[in-house]
TIVORO-644406 format. One record per atom (N, C-alpha, C, O, CB): x, y, z. Coordinates in steps of 0.001 Angstrom, whole numbers, plus 500000, padded with zeros to 6 digits. Glycine has a CB too. Layout:
N
XYZ...
// end
This chain:
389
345062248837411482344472247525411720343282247626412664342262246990412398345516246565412289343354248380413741342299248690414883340928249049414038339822248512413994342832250104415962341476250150413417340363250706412597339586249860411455338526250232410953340925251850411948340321248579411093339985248173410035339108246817410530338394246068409863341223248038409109339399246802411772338552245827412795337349245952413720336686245095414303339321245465413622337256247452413673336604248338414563335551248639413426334618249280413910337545249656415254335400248420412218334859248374410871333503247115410617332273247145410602336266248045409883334843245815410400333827244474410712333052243870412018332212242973412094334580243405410431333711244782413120333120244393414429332499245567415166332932245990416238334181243757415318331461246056414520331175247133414817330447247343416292330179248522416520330516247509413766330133246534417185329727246549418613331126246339419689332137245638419692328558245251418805330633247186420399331882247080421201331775247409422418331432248585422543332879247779420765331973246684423680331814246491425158333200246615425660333987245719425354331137245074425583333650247712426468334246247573427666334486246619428924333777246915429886333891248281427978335005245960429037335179245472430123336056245450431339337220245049431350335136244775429836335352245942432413335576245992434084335759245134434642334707244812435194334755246379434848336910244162434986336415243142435629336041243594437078335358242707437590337365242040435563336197244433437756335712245134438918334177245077438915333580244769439946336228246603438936333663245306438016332609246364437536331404244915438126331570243874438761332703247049435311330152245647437448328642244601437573328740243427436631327810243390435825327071245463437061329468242635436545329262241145435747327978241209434786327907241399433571328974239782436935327076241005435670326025240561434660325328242012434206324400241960433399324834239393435399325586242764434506325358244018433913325701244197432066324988244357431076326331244999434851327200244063432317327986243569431347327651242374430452327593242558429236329031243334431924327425241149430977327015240396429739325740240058429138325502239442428099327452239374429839324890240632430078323609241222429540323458242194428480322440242181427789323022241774430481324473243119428274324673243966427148324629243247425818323996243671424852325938244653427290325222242319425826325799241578424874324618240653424091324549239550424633326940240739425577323927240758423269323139239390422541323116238450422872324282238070422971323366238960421535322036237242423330322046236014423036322067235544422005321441234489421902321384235567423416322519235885421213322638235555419459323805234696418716324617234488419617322811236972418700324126234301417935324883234176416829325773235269416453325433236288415853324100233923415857326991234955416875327960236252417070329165235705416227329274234502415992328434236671418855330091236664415770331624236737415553332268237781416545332143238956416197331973237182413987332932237540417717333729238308418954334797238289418871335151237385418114333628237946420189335672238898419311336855239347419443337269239686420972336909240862420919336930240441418566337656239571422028338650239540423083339737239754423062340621238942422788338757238726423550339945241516423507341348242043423408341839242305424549340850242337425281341514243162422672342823242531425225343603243198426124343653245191426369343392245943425430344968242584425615343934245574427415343759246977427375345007247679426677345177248833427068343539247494428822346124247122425508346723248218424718345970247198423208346597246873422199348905248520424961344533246897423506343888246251421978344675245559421628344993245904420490343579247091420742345455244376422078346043243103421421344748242351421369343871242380422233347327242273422294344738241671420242343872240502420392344089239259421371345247238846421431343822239996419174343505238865421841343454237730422742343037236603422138343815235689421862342660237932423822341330236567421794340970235443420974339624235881420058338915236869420248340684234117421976339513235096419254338697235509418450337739234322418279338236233212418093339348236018417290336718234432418316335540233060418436334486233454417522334463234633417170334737232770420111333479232531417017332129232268416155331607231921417218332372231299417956331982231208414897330383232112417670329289231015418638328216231286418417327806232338417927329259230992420167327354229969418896325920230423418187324675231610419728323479231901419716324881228236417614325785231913420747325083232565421659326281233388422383327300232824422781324199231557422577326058234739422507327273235307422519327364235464423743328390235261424392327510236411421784325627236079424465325833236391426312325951234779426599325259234660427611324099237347427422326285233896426376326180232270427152328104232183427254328716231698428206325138230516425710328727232785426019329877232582425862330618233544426520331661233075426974330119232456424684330418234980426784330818236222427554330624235302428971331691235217429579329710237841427298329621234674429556329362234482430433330445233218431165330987233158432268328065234391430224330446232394430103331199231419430591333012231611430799333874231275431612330820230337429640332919232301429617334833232754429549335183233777430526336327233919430957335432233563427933334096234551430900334794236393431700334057236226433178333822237150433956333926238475430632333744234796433380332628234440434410333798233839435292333538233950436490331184233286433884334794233344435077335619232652435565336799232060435002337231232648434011335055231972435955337572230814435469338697230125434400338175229566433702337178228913434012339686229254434746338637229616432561338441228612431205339108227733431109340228228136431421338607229056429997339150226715430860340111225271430547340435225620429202339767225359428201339286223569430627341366226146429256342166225700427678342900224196426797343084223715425679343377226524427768343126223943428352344078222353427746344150221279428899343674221548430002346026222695427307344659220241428682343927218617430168345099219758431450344780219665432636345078215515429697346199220614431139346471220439432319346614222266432434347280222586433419347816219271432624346166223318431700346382224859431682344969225223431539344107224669430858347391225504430434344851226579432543343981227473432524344444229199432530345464229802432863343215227050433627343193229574432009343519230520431799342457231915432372341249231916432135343793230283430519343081232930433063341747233579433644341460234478432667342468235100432334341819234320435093340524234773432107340219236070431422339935236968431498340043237940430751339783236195430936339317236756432849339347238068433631340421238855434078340165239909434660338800237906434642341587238505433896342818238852434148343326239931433091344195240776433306343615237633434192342723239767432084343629239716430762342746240968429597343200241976429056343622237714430007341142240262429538340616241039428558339988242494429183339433242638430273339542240142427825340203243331428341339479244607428771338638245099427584337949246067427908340528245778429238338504244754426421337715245133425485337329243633424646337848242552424371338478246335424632335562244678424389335300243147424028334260243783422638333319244561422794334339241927425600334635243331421575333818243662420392333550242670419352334244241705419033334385244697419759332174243150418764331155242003417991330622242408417113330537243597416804330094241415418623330079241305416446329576241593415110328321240359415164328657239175415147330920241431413749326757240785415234325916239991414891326005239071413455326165239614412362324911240759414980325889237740413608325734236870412100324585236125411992324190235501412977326868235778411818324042236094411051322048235212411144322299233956410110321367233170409939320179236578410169323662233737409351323925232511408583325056231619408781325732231854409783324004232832407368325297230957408279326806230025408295327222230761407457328182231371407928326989228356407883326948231153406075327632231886404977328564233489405414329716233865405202326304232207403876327106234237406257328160235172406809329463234938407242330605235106406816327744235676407740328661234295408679329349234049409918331320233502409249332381233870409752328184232514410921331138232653408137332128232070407729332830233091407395333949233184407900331954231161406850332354234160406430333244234887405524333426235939406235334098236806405676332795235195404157332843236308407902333108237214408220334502237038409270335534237694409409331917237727408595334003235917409855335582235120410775336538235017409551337465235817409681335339233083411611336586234545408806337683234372407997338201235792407282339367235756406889337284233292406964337526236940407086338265238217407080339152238551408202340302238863407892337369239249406985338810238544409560339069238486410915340454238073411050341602238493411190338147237604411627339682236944410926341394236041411272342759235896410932343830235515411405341420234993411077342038236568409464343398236331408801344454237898408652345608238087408267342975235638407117343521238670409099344178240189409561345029240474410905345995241206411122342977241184409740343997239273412019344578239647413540345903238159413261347095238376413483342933239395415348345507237034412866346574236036412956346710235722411837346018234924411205346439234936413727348037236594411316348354235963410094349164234984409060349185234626407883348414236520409842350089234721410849350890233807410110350133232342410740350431231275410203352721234049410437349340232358411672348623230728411834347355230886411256348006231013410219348367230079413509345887231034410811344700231369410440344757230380409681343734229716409513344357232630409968345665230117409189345090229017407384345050227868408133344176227087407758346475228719405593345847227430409268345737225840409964344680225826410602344569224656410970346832225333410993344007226274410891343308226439411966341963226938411926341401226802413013343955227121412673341166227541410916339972227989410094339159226998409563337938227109409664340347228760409012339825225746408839339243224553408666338744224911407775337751224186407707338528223933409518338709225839406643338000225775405384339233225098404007340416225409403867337376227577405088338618224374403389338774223899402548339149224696400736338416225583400299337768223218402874340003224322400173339986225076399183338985224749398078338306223733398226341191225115398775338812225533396935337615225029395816338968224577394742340120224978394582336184226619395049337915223294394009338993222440393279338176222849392063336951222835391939339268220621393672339453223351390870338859223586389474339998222827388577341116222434388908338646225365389061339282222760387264340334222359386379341027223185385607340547224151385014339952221568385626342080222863385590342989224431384321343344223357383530343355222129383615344831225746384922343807224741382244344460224502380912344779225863380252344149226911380114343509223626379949345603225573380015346094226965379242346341225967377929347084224986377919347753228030379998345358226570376585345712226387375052346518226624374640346863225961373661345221226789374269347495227900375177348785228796374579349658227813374760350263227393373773349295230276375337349882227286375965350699226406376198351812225344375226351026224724374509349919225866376792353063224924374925353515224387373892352715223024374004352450222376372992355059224367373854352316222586375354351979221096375093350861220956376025351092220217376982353223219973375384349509221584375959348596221900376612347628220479377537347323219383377066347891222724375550347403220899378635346582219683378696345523220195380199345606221253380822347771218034378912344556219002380452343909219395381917344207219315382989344525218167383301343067219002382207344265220036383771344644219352385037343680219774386453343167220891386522346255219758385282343539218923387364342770219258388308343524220048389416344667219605389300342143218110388747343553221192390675344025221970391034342961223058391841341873223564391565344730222269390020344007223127393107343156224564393796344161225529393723344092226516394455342578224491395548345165225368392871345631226443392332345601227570391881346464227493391007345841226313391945345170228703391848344665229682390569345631230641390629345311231816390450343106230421390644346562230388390813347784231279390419348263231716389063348635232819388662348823230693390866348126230274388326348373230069387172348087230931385563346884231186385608347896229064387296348440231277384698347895232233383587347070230355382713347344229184382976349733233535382373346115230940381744345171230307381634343664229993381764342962230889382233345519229948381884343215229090381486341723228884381835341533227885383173342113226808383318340936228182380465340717228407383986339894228119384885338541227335384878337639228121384588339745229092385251338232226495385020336475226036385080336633225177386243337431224303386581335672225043383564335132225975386964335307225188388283333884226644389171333320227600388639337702225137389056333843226325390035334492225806390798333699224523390900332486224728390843334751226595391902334143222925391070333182221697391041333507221154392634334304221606393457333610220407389628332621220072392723332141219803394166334053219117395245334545219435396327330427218112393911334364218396394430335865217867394826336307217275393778335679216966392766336018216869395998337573217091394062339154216338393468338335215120392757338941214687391777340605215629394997337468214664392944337020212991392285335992214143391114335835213580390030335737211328393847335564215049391148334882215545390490335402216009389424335240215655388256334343216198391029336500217415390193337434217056388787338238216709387678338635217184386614337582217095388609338359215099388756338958214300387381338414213507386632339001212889385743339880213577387535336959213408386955335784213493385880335473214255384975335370213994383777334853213554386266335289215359385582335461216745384292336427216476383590335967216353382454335805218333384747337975216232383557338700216012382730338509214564381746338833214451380563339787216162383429337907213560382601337865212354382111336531212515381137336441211758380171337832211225383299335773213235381321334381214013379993335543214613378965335434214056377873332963215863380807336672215626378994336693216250377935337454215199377269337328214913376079337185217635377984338380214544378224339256213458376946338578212817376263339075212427375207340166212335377345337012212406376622336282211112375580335352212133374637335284211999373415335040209661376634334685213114375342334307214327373964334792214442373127334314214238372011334329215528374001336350214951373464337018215914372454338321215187371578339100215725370791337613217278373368338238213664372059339620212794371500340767213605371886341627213830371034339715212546369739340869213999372879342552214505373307343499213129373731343191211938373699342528215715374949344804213815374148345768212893374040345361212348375824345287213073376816347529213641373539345209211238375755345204210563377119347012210546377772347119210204378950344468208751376828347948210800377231349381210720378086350148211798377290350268212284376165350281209045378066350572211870378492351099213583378306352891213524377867353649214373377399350874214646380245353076212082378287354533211930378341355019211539376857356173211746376482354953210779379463354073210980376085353713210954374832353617212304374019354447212535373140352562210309374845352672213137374293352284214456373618353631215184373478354028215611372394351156215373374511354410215319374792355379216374374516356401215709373796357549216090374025355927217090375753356241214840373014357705214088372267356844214897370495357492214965369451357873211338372488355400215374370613355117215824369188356361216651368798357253217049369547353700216729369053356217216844367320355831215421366310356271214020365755355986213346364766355739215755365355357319213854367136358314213083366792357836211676368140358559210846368691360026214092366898356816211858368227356261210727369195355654209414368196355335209426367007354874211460370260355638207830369636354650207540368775353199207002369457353048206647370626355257206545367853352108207048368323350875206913368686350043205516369197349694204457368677350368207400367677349938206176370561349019205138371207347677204149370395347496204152369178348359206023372294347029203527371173346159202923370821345018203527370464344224202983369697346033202199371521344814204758371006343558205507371053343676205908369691342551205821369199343385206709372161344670206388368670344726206890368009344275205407366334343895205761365218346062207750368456344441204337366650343813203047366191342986203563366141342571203864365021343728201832366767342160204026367474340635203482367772339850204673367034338635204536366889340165203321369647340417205721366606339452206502365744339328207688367379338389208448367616337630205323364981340533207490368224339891208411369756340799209419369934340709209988371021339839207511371395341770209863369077342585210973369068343131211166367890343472210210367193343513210943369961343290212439367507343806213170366368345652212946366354346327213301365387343255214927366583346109212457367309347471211514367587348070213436367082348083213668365873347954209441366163348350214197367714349496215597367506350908214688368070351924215107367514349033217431368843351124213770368853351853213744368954352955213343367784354110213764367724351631213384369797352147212190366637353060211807365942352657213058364322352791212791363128352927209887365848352266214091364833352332215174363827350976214784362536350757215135361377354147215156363112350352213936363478349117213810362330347941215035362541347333215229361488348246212137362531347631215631363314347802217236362810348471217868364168348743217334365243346080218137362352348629219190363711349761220072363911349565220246365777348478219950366273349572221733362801350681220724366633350203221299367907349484222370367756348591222500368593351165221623368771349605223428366724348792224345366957347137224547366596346251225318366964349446225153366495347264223247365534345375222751365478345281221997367060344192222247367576344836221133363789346172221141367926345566220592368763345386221658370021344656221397370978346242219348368991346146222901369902345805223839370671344329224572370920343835224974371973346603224589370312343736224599369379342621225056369172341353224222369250340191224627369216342753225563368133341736223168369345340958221957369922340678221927371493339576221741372010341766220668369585341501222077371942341814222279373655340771223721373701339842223816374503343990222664374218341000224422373040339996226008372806339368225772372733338967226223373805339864226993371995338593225333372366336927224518371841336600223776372800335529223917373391336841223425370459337444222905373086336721222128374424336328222644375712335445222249376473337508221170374883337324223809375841336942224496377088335731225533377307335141225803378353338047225158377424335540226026376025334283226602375696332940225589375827331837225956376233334445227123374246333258224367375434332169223727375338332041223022376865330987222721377425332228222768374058333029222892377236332698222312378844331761223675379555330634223387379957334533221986379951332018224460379632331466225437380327330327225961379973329689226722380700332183226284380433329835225458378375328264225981377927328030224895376969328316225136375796328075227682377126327654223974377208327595222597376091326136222776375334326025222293374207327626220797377042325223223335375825324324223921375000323612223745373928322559223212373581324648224568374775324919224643373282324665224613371781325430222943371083325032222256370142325558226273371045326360222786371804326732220790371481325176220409371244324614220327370152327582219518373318324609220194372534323602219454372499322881219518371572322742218473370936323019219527373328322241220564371179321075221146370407322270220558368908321866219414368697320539223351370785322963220724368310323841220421367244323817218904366921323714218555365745325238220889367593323899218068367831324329216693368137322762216305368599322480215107368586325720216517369414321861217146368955320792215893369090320118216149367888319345215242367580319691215845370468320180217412366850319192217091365227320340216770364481320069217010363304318174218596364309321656216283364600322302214893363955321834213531364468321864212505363787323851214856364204321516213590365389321031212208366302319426211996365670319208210788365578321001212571368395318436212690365285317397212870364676317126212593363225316314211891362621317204213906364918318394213642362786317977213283361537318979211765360788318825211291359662318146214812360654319801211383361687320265209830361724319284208942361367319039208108360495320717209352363067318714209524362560317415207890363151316018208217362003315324207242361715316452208135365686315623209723361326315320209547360253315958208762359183315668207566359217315184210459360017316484209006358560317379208209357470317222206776357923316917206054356974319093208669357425317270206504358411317297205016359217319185204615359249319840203674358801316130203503358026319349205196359604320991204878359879320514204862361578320342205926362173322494206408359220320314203409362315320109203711363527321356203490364370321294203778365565319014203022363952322236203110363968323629202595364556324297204233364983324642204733366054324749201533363129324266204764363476325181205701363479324213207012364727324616207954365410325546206193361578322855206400364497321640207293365362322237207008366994322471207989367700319634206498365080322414205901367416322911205590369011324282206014369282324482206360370446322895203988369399325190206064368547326509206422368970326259208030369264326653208592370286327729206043367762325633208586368335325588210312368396324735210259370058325064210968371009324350211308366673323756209376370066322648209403371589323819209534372660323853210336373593321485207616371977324621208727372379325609208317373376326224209592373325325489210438373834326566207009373088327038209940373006327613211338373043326894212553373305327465213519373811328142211578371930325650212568372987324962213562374107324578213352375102324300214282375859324066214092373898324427212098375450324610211717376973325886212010377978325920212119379204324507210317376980326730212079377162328050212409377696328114214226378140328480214820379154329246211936376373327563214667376825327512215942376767326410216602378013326696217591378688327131216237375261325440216018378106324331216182379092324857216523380420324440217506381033323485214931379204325842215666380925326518215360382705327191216679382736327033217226383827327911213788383059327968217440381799327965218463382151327077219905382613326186220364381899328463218446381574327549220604384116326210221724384086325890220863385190325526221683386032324918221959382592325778219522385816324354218542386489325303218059388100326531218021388169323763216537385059324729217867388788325620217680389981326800218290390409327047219495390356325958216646389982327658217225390919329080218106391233329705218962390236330816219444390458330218217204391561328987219218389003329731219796388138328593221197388001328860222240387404330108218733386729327962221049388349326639222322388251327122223850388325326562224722387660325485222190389693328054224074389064328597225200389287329979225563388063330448226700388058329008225077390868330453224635387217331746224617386916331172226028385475330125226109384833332528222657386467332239226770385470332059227862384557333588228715384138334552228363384817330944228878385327333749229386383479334995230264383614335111230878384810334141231379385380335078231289382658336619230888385403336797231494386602336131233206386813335476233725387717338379231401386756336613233662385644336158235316385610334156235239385691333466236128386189336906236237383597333668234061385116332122234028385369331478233350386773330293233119387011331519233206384156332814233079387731332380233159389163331325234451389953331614235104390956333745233187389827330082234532389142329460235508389900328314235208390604327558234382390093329193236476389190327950235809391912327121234649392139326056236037393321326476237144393656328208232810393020324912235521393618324745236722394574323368235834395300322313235332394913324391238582393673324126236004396583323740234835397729322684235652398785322905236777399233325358234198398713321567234880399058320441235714399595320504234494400832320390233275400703318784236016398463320738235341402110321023234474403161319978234649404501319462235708404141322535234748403533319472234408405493318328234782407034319371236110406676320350236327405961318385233577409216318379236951407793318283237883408073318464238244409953318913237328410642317169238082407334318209239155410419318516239096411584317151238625412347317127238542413575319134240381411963316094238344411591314782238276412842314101237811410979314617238069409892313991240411414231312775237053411309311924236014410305311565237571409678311283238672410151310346234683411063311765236932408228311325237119406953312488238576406451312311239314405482309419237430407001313560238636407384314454239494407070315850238736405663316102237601406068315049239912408745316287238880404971317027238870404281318404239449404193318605240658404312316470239066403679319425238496403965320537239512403727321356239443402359321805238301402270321545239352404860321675240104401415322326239862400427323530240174399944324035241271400185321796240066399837324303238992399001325963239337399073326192238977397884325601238093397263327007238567400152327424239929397368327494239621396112328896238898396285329766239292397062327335240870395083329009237713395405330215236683395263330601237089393892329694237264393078329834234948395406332197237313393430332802237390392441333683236632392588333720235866393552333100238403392107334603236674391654336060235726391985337013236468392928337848237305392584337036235403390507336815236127393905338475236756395069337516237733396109338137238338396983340217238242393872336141237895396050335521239139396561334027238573397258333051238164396630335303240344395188334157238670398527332513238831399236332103239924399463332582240736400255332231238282400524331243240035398834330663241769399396329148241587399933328354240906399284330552243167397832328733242291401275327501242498401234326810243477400531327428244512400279327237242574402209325877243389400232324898244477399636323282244749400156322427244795399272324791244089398148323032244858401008321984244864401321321217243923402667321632242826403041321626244693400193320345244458403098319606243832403990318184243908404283317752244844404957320101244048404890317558243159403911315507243352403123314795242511404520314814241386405019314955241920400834314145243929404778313588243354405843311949243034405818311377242626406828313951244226406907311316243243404662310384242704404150310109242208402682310797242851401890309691243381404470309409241375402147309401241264400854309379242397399831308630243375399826308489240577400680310664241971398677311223242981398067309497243553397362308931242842396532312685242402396900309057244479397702307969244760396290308528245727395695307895246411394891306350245235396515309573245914395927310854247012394615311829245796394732312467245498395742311910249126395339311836245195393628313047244379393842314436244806392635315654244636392601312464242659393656313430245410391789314653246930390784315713247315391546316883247112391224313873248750390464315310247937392677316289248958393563317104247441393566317966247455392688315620249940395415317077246542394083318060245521394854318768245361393531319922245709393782317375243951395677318693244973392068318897244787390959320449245396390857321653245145390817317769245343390145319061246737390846321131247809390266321674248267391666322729248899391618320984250041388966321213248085392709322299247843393702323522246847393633324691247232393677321669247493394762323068245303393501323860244770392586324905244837391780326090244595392012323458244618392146324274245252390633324770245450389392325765246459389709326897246084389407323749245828388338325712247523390180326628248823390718327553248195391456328638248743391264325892250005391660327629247371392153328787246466393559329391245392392005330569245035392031327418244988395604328561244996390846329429244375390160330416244616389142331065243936388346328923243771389842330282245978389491330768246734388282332249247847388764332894248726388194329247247742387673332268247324389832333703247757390238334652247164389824334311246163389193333968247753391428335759247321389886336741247163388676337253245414389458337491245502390662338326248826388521337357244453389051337627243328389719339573242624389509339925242399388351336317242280389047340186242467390190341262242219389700341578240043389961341712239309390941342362243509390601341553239776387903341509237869388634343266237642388901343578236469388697340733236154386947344546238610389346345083237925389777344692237202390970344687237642392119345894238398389760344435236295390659344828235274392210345317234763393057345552233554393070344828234723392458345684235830394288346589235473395507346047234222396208345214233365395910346653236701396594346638234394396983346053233318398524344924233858399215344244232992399765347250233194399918344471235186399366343153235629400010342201235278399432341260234658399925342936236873400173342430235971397194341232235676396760340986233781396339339964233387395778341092236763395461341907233031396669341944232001395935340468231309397973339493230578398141344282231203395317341135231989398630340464231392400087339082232303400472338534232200401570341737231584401542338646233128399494337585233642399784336377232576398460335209232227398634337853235533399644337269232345397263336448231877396162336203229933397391335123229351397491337696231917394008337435229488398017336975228535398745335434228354399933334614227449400084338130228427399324335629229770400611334502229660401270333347229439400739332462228672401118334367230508401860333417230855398927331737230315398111331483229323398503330606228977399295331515230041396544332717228415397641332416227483397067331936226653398339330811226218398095333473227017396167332219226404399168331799225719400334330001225746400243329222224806400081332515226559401769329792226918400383327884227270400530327583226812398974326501226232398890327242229474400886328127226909398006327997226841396476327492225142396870326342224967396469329726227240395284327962224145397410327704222650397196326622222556398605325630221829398646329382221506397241326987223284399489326123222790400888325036222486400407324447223129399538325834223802402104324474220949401195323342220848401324322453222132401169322839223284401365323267220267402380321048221691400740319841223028400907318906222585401850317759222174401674318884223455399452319660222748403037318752222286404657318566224030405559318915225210405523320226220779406062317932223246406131317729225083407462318761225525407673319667224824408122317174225062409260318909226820407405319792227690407754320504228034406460321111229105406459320636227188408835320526227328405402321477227501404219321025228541403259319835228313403043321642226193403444321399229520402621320811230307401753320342229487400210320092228295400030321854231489401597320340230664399204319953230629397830321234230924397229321994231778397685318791231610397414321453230283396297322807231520395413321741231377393902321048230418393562325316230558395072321964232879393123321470232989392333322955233634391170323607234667391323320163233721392794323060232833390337323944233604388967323749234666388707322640234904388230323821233179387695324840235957388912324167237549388240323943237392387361322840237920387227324783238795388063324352236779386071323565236965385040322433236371384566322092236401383383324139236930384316321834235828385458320310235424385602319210236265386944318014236249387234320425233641385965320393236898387433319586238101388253318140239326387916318322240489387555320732238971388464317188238881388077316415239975387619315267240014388753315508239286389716315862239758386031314080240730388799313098240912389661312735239725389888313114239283390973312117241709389310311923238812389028311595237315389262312138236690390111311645236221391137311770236567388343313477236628389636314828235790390237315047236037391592315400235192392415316225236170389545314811237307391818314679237888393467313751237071393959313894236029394599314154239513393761312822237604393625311167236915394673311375235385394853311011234555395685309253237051393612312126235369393702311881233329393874312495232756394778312009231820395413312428232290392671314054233395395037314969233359395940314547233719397004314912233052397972315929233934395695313708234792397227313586235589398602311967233723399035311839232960399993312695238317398263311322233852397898310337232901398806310816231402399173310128230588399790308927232708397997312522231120398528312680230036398123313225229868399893312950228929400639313633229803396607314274231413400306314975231079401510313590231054402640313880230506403704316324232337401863312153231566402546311417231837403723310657230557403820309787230421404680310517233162403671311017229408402783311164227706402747311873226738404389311466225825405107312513227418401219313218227715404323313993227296405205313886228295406534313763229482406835315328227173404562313994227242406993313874227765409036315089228322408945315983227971408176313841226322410655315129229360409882316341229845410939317144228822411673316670227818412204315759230698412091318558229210411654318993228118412405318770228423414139318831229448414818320598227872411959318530227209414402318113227360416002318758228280416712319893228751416638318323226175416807317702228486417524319311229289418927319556228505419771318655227774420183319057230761420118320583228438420177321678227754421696321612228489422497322039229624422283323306227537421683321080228167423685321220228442425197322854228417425374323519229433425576320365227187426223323254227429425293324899226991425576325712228008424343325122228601423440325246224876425220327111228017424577327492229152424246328055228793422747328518229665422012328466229766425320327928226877422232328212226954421128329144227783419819328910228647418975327395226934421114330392226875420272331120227391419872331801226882418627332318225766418670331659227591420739331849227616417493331784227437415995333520227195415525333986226112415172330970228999415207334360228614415639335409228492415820335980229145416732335320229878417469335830228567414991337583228977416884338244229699417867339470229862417613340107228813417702338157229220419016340267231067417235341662231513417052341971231909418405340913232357418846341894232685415975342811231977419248343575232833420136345299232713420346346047231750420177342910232586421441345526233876420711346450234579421077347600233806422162348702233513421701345744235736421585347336233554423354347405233079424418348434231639424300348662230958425300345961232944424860
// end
């Protein structure tokens, strides 16, 4: 574990409390840090984000800290090693505390990290009585699409495929097929009714197949459905010309806002160009499903942006595993977090690998030197805080 911490926190200060004080926290960056505060047999003590690391060394190992309205705590008492890791984004900084934390504290980290999970929709077609459902689940065998902005989002996504695709709006209904009986929708010309065996579960399975393909690349819908919509309104059939309009309007909202990101779980690939440690520096990370990896760090404009390419491509091509535990289901949460953030100062680019190429670099690299650095803090600004104590 030491070693595997001594890895992500690769700076590391001794501490004397005997010794020269400011000697000591002068060592230390005024920067944007992820720290760690251990004891002399390396227990962790506490583990902090701040946006200034000598302001925060200074204030905690400077004297008592107030922990709570009526406990203090000296730290000078306590810590003897003190190790860090420079961060120049929120995106790092996030995914690098949250490796951290959840190694040194593992049975509290999830209360207390404050990240949020990513909400997708599943369906499994195989299923005897298949249907959508919204979920930060991904435990599940099945299809995945997601990751979308929140819970109201994806029960929109679901509320698009039921009026696309005429599926069964009640489920308590469906599983009585073929011996159910059929709702109103099925009047209305708005479901193929499987429940009362007017066609089979295993055509409505393959229907559910189709829809999920088409939620995730509607595309070719569109292009299909708008020269029926064309050659309608030729013919002069204009009635039958607006209903088809209407349905590619429907078809359109997918891909567009909170849904912009939604794709197959296994096509979670993403590769995030974030500040750098000092202006016009760059850092780059590749996002898969369950996996942050860095790859690189460009400290001037790429004019080889090839090399960065199949650097890439080589980090994507390691063997990926989509069971989905609780780590990878809370690492695909953090993406997703930067995946919706605002695009204000300090926030990176995410670019799709499979739209990754030289272009795609430069555009990204000129798109982040758009956005300012996030400020620095004098004060010791403090982001998060796990401890021990």
């Amino acid at each position: 574990m030491a070693a595997e911490i001594s890895t992500l926190l690769e700076g590391q200060v001794a501490f004397d409390p005997g010794g020269d004080f400011e000697t000591f926290y002068r060592a230390a960056p005024a920067k944007w840090a992820v720290y760690l505060m251990s004891d002399a047999d390396d227990r962790p003590i506490q583990l902090l984000c701040v946006k200034n690391l000598r302001a925060s060394l200074k204030r905690r190992l400077g004297g008592d800290e107030q922990i709570g309205p009526s406990r203090k705590v000296n730290y000078r008492e306590v810590v003897r090693h003190m190790r860090f890791r420079r961060v120049d984004s929120a995106f790092e900084a996030d995914w690098l505390y949250y490796e951290i934390a959840r190694r040194l504290f593992p049975q509290t980290y999830q209360g207390m990290i404050g990240f949020r999970p990513a909400w997708f929709v599943h369906v499994n077609p195989e299923n005897p009585f298949p249907r959508y459902i919204k979920t930060t689940d991904l435990s599940r065998p099945g299809l995945y699409i997601g990751p979308v902005e929140d819970k109201h989002a994806a029960a929109r996504l679901i509320g698009l495929a039921e009026d696309l695709f005429d599926l069964c709006r009640y489920y308590n209904v469906l599983i009585e097929a073929p011996h159910g009986k059929a709702c109103a929708y099925k009047e209305m010309g708005k479901c193929p009714a499987p429940c009362d065996g007017s066609i089979s579960m295993e055509q409505y399975r393959r229907l559910i197949e189709w829809s999920a393909q088409t939620l995730v690349d509607p595309a070719d819908a569109v292009r299909t459905h708008t020269r029926r919509m064309q050659q309608a309104a030729a013919e002069l059939r204009f009635e039958t010309a607006a209903k088809i309009k209407g349905y590619v309007e429907q078809l359109a909202q997918l891909g567009k806002g909170p849904l912009r990101h939604a794709r197959l779980l296994k096509d979670l690939q993403f590769v995030a160009f974030e500040h750098g440690p000092w202006e016009g520096t760059v850092k780059v990370f590749l996002v898969t499903p369950g996996r942050i990896q860095p790859i690189a760090c460009m400290t001037e404009d790429p004019s080889r942006p090839a090399e960065l390419v199949r650097a890439v491509l080589t980090a994507a091509a390691e063997p990926l595993s989509l069971a989905m535990d609780s780590v990878a289901t809370e690492r695909i949460g953090i993406a997703a977090h930067h995946l919706f953030a605002p695009q204000k100062a300090g926030h990176g680019v995410f670019v799709r690998l499979d739209e990754l190429d030289e272009p795609a670099i430069l555009k990204a690299y000129r798109e982040l030197r758009k956005r300012p650095l996030e400020e620095q803090s004098e004060a010791e600004g403090v982001l998060k805080e796990l401890q021990a104590l």
